[in-house]
C-alpha atoms as one frame of an Amber mdcrd trajectory, in Angstrom:
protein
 -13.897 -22.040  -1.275 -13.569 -24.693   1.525 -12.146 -23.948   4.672 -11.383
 -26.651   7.002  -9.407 -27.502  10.379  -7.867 -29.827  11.327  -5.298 -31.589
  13.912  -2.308 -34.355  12.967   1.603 -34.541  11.377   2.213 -32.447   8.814
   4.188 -34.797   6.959   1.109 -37.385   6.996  -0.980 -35.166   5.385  -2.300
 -35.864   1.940  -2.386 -32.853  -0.261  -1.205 -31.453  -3.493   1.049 -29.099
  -1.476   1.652 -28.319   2.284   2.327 -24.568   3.121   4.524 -24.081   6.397
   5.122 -20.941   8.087   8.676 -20.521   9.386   9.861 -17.417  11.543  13.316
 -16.149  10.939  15.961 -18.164  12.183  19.739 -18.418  12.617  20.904 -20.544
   9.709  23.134 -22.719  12.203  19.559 -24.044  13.489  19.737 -27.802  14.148
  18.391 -30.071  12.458  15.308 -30.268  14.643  12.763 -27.259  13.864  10.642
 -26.900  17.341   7.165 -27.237  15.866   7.370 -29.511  12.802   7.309 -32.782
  11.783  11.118 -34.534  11.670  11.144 -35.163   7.918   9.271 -31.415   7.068
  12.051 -30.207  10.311  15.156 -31.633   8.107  13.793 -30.018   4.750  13.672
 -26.660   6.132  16.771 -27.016   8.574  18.827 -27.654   5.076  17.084 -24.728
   3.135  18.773 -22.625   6.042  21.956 -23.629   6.325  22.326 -23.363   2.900
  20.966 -19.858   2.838  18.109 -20.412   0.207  15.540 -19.286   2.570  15.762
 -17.363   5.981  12.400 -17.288   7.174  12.043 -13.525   6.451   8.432 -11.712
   6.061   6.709 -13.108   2.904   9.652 -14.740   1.645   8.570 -18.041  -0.281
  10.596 -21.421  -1.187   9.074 -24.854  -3.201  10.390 -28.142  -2.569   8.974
 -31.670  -4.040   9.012 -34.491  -1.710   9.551 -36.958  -4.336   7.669 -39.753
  -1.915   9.908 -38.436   1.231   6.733 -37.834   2.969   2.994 -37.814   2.000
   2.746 -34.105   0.932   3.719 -33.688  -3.113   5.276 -30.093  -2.500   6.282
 -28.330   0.210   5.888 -24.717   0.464   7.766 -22.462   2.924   6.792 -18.839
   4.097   8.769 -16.697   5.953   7.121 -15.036   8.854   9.584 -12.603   9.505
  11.380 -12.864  13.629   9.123 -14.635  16.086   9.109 -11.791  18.752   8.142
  -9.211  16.008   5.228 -11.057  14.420   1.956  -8.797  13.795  -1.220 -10.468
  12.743  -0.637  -8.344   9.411   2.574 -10.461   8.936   0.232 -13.334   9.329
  -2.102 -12.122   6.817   0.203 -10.671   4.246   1.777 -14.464   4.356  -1.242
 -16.149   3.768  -1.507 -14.100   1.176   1.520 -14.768  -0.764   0.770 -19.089
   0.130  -2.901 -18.412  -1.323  -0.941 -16.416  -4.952   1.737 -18.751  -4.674
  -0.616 -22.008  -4.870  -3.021 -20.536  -7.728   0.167 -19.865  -9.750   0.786
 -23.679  -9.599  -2.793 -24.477 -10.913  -2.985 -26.451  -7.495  -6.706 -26.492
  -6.288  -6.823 -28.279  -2.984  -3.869 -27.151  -0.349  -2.941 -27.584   3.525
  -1.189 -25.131   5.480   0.055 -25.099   9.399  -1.381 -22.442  11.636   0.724
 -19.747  10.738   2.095 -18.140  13.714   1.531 -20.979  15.987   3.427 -20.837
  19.038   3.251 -16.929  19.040   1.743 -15.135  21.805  -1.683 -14.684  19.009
  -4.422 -16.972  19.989  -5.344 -19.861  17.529  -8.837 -18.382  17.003  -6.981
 -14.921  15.786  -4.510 -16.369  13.950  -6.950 -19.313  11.975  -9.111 -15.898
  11.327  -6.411 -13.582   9.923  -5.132 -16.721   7.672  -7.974 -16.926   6.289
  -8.674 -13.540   5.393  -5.318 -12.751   3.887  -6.062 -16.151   1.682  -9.381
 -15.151   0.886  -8.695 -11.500   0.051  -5.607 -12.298  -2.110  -7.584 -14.509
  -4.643  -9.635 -11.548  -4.775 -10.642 -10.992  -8.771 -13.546  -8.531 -10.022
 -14.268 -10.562 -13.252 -18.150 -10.199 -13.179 -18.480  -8.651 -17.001 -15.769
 -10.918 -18.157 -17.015 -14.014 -20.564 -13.917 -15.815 -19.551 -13.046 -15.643
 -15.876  -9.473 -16.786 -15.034  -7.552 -15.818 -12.008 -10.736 -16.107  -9.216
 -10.945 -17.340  -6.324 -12.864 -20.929  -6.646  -9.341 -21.407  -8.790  -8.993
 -23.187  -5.513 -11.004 -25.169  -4.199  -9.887 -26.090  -0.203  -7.779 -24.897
   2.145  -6.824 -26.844   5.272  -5.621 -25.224   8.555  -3.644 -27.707  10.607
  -2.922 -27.371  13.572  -0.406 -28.833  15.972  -2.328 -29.321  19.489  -5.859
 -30.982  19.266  -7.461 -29.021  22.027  -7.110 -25.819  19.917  -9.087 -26.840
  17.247 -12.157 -26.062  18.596 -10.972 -22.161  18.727  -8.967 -22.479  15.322
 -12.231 -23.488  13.607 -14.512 -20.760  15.068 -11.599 -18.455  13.871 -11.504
 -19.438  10.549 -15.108 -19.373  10.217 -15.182 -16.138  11.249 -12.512 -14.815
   9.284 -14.478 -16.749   5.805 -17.236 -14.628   7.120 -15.200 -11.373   7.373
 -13.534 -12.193   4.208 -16.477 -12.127   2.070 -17.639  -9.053   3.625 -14.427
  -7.394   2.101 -14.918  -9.271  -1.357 -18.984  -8.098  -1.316 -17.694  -4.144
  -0.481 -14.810  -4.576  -3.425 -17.684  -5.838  -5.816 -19.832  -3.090  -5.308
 -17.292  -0.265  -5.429 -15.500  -2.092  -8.599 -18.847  -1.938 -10.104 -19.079
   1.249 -12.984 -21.781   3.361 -13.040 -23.553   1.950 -15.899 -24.181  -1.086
 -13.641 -24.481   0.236 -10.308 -26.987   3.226 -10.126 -28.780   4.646  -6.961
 -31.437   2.270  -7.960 -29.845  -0.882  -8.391 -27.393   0.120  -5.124 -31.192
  -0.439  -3.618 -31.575  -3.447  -5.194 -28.535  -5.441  -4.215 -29.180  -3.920
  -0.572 -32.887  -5.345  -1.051 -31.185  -9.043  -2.123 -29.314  -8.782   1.243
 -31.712  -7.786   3.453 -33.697 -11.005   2.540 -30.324 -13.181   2.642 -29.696
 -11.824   6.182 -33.273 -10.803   7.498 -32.281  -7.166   7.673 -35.306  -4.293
   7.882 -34.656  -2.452   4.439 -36.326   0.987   3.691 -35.349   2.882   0.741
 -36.755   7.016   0.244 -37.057   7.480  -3.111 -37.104  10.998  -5.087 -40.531
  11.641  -3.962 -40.230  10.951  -0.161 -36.710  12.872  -0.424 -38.901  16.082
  -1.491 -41.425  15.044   1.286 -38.772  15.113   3.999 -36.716  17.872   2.719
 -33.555  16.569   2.146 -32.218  19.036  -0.153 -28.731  18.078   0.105 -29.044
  14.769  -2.153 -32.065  16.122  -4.135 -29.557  19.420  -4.791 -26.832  16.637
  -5.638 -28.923  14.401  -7.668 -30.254  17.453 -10.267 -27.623  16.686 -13.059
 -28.802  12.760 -13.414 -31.608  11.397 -14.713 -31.098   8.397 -11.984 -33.244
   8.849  -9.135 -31.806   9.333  -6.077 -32.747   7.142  -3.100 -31.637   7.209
   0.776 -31.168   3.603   1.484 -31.896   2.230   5.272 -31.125  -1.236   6.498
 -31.174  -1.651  10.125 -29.964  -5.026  12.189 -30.761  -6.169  15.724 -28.767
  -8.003  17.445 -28.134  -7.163  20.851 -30.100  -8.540  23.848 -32.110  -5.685
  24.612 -33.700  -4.775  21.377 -34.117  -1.283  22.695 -30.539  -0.576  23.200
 -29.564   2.504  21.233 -28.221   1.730  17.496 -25.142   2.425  16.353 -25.790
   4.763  13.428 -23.193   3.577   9.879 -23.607   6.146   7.697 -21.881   5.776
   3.923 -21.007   8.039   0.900 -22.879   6.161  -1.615 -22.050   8.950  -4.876
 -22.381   6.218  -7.640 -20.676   8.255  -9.678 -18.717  11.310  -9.660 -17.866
  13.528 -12.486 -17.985  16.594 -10.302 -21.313  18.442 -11.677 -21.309  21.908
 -12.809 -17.737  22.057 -11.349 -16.393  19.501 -13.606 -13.465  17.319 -13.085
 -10.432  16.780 -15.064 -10.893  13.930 -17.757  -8.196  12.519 -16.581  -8.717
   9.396 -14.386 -12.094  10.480 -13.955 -13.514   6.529 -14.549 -11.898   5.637
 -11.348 -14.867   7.838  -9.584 -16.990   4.569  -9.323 -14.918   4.071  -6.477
 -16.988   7.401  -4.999 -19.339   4.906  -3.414 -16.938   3.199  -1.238 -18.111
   4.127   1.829 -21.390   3.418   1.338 -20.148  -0.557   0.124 -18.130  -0.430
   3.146 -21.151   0.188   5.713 -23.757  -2.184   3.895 -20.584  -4.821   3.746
 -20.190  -4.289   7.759 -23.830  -4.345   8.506 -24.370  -7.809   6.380 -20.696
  -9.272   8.608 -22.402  -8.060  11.754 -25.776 -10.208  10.715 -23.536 -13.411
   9.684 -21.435 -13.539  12.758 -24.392 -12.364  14.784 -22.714  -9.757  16.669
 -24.399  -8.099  20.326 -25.623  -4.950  18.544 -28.070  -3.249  17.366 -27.203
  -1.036  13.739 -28.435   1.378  11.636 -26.978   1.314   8.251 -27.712   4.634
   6.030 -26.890   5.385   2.251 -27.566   8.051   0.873 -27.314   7.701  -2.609
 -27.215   9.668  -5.884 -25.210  10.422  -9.107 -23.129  13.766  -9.418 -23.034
  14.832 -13.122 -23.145  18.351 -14.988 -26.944  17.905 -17.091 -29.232  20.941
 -17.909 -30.851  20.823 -14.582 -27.860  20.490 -12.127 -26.935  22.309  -9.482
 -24.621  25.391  -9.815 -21.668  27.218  -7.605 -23.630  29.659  -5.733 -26.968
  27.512  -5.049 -28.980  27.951  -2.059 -29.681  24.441  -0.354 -32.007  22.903
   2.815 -30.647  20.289   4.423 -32.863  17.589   6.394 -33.735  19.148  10.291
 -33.415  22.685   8.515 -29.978  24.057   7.934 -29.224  25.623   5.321 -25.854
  25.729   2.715 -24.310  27.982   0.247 -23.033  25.695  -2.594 -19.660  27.119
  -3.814 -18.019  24.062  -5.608 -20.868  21.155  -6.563 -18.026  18.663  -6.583
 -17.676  19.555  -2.673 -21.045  16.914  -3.165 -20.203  14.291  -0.772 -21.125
  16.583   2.595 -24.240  17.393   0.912 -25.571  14.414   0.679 -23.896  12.996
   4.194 -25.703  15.955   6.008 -28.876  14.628   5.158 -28.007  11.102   6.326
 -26.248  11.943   9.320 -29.232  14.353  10.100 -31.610  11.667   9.347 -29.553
   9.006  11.924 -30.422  10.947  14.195 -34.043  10.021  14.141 -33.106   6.707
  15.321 -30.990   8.418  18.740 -28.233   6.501  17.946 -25.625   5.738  20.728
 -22.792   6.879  18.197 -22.552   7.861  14.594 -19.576   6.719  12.171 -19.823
   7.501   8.709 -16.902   6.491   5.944 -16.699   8.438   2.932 -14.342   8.738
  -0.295 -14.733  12.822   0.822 -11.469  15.012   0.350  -8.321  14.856  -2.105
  -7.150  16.934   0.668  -6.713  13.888   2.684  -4.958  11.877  -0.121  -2.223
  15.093   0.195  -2.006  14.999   3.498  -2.205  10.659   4.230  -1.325   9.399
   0.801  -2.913   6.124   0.350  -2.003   3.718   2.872  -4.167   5.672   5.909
  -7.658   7.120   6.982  -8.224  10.521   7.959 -10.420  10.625  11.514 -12.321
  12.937  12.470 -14.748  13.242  16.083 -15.902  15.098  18.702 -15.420  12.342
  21.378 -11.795  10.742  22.635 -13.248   7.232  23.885 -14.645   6.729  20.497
 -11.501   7.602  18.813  -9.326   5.318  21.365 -11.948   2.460  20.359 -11.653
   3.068  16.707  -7.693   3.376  16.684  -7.578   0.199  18.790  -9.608  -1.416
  16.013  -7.043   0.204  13.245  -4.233  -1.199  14.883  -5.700  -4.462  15.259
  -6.772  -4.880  11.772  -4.013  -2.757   9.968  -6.697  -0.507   8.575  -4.767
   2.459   9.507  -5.935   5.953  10.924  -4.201   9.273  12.050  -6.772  11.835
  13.873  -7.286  15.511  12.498  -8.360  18.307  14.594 -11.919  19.723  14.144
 -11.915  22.246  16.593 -14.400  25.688  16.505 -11.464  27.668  15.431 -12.220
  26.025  11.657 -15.461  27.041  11.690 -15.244  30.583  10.488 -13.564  28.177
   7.008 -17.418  26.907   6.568 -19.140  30.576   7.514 -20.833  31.796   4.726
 -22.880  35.103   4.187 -25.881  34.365   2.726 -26.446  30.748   4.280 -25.843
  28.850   7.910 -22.629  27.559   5.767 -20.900  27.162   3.044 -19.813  23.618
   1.559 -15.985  24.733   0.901 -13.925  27.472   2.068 -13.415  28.938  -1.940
 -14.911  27.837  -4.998 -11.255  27.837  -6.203  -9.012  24.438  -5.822  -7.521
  24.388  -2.926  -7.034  26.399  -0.434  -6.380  25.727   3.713  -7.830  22.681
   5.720  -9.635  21.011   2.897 -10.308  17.637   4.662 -10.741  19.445   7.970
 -13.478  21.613   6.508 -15.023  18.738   5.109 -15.662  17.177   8.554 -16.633
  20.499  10.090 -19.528  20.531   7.665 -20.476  17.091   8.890 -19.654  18.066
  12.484 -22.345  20.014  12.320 -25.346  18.060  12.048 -24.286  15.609  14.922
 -25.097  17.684  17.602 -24.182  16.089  21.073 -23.877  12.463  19.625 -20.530
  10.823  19.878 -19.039  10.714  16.208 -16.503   9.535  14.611 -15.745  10.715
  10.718 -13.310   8.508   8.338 -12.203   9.974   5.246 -10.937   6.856   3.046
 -10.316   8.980  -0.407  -6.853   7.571  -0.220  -7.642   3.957   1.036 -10.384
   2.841  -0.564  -8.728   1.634  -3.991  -5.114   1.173  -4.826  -3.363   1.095
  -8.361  -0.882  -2.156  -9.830   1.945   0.354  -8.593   0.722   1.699  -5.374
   1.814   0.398  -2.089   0.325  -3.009  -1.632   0.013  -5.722   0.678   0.066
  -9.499  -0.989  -3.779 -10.089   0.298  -5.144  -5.940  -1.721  -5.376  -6.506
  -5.532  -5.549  -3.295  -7.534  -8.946  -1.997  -7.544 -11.527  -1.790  -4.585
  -9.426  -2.190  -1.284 -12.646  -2.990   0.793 -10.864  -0.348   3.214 -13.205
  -0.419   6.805 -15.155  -3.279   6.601 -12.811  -5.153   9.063 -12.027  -2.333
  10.983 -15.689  -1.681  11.903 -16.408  -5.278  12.571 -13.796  -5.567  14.658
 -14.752  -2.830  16.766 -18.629  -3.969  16.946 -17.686  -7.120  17.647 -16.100
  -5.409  20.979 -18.478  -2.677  21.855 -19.330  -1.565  24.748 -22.480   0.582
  25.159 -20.547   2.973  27.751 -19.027   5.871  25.741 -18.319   8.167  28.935
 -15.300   9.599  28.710 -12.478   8.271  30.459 -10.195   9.296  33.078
């Protein structure tokens, strides 16, 4: 998909359709719509008095010029009231233009700068356009032998805007937010994926593709090199498969100073889940291909930060295995060594995403990263206690968590902290080991997503960390709460929160007054 900018009249443009955002307005508005072209001004000014449209959030009206001015149809969007608009107002719109205009069959659109004349910069707003547009054509049809309903069903988009000298800054934004955008679409692909088409070893493989596509350092640890360096928490995971397991590195440099610290992303990459010895209800179980979500959301992030060549240096870590119930797998009451030494009591094997996090978050550490975030699918706890529209977070360091909510705010990728304090850790103490992976071996029970990050907690020593548990954002259902720009399946959830708060970073993580 094309994505241009460009500066002129509105009702001069020729295109198949011209999309204009409107913010709620009094229907007795005049005539005269501050912003817009007099001919596009009168069209709207009668939809209003006549109370067809009001400009509200998402709200949508057609109208054919029938030669009245150079655009064939125009489309309105409500924006919802001018001193309430959020960029995920902006987004969500663009999202209903982008489903509105494929439902047409139109290929080739316009659209003004939605939210122009806001207090949102043009670079912000041309960015957020284009992701919501981007995101909303969104369509997993890779195994399909008749595609329909994809995004190259269109073809351009053009951003107009208004004032000429912002076009420079409305062109870098929607460049930036194309790059962002695909980002999102790559992490829905390879969480979308099933099993039988994305195994620990072909996980590697796509990672190797985009390593050479953005000159990335890739490493992968196979089974072998796993046994060499002791990583018993995905070796114990990985018994049940026949898939080899594999503990996938890519690392990008990018800031100035090529020896400044990396930040260490660190991503559930369970390919699939069916719980191992501790076996999961049938029901719903096919959705666990989405149990390597946080793993497609790091690799995604780390391939954005190479594109838009972000100031940072990154460490992106996988590790990466199947979970299933075969004559060799693990059972409740298994022994395990994690990588650096520690050592578990396995109580419930479907309590596998820790295990295999422990190692990679013990491994980061190699690299003496300047922070450690690691997403992961981990807890149904945190779908009970969040639902599915925000992230469980979970650190041991308040600036990092101010910089991360800043970055949830900004990009509606929402977050609510959880305690991890020692007073859970007598919930992980276990008799016959330095810990235990769950608190019973029964469902349930107190703290579940809590516990979960005090196992992590515990391999980060003094590092600043930050822990996101995304089991309840990282794919939606037709009838879960959606925004116009999330299809059902994958949600991509993270990738544009973490670039968002790389593309900010600041190497000082003191704490603050």
């Amino acid at each position: 998909m094309r994505i241009l900018a460009e500066s002129g009249d509105l009702q001069d443009r020729k295109t198949n359709l011209m999309a204009v955002g409107i913010f709620e307005q009094n229907p007795k508005v005049g005539r005269s719509i501050s912003g817009l072209d007099p001919k596009i001004g009168n069209i709207v000014a009668d939809a209003l008095a006549t109370r067809d449209f009001s400009g509200s959030l998402n709200q949508v009206q057609l109208f054919y010029s029938h030669g009245e001015i150079t655009p064939k149809r125009v489309l309105m969007v409500g924006l919802g009231k001018k001193s309430e608009l959020e960029l995920d107002s902006v987004r969500q719109a663009a999202g209903r233009v982008a489903l509105t205009v494929k439902n047409l069959s139109v290929r080739e659109f316009s659209s003004s700068l939605l939210g122009e004349g806001s207090s949102h910069s043009p670079d912000v707003l041309a960015q957020t356009m284009v992701e919501g547009t981007m995101l909303a054509l969104y369509g997993f049809q890779k195994f399909k032998n008749k595609p329909s309903d994809h995004i190259s069903s269109i073809e351009k988009l053009t951003i107009m805007v208004r004032k000429k000298s912002l076009l420079t800054r409305a062109r870098k934004g929607a460049l930036d937010g194309k790059h962002i955008a695909e980002a999102v679409c790559l992490s829905r692909d390879l969480a979308n994926t099933p099993g039988n088409r994305m195994t620990p070893t072909r996980l590697a493989e796509e990672c190797r593709k985009l390593s050479r596509l953005h000159r990335l350092n890739l490493k992968v640890l196979g089974n072998n090199q796993l046994i060499k360096f002791g990583m018993g928490g995905i070796l114990g995971v990985a018994r049940g498969s026949s898939e080899s397991p594999k503990l996938i590195i890519l690392e990008y440099r990018g800031a100035s100073e090529s020896s400044c610290p990396p930040i260490a992303l660190v991503g559930k990459g369970i390919t699939f889940d069916a719980g191992g010895i501790s076996l999961k209800p049938s029901g719903k179980m096919e959705e666990m291909k989405f149990d390597k979500s946080g793993a497609a959301s790091v690799i995604a992030a780390t391939m954005a930060a190479a594109t838009l060549k972000l100031k940072v240096n990154l460490v992106c870590i996988v590790p990466a295995t199947e979970n299933l119930p075969g004559g060799s797998a693990q059972k409740p009451g298994d022994i395990i060594r994690h990588y650096g030494g520690k050592t578990s009591e396995v109580l419930n094997t479907d309590a596998e995403g820790r295990l295999i996090l422990g190692d990679g978050i013990a491994y980061s550490l190699e690299y003496k990263p300047q922070a450690i975030i690691d997403l992961a699918t981990l807890t149904g706890a945190c779908v009970v206690a969040l639902g599915a529209v925000t992230a469980g977070l979970f650190s041991n360091h308040d600036r990092l968590v101010r910089r991360i909510e800043k970055s949830a705010k900004a990009t509606s990728e929402r977050v609510w902290r959880l305690p991890v304090g020692d007073e859970y850790l007598d919930l992980i103490k276990s008799e016959a080991a330095d810990m235990r992976n769950v608190f019973s071996s029964s469902p349930g029970g107190p703290a579940g997503a809590i516990i979960a990050a005090m196992y992590l907690r515990e391999f980060v020593g003094d590092i600043p960390w930050a822990h996101l548990d995304i089991a309840g954002t990282a794919w939606t259902k037709s009838d879960s709460i959606e925004r116009t720009y999330i299809p059902p399946g994958a949600t991509g959830y993270g990738v544009r929160l973490l670039i968002h708060l790389l593309k900010g970073w600041s190497v000082d993580l003191g704490d603050e007054s």
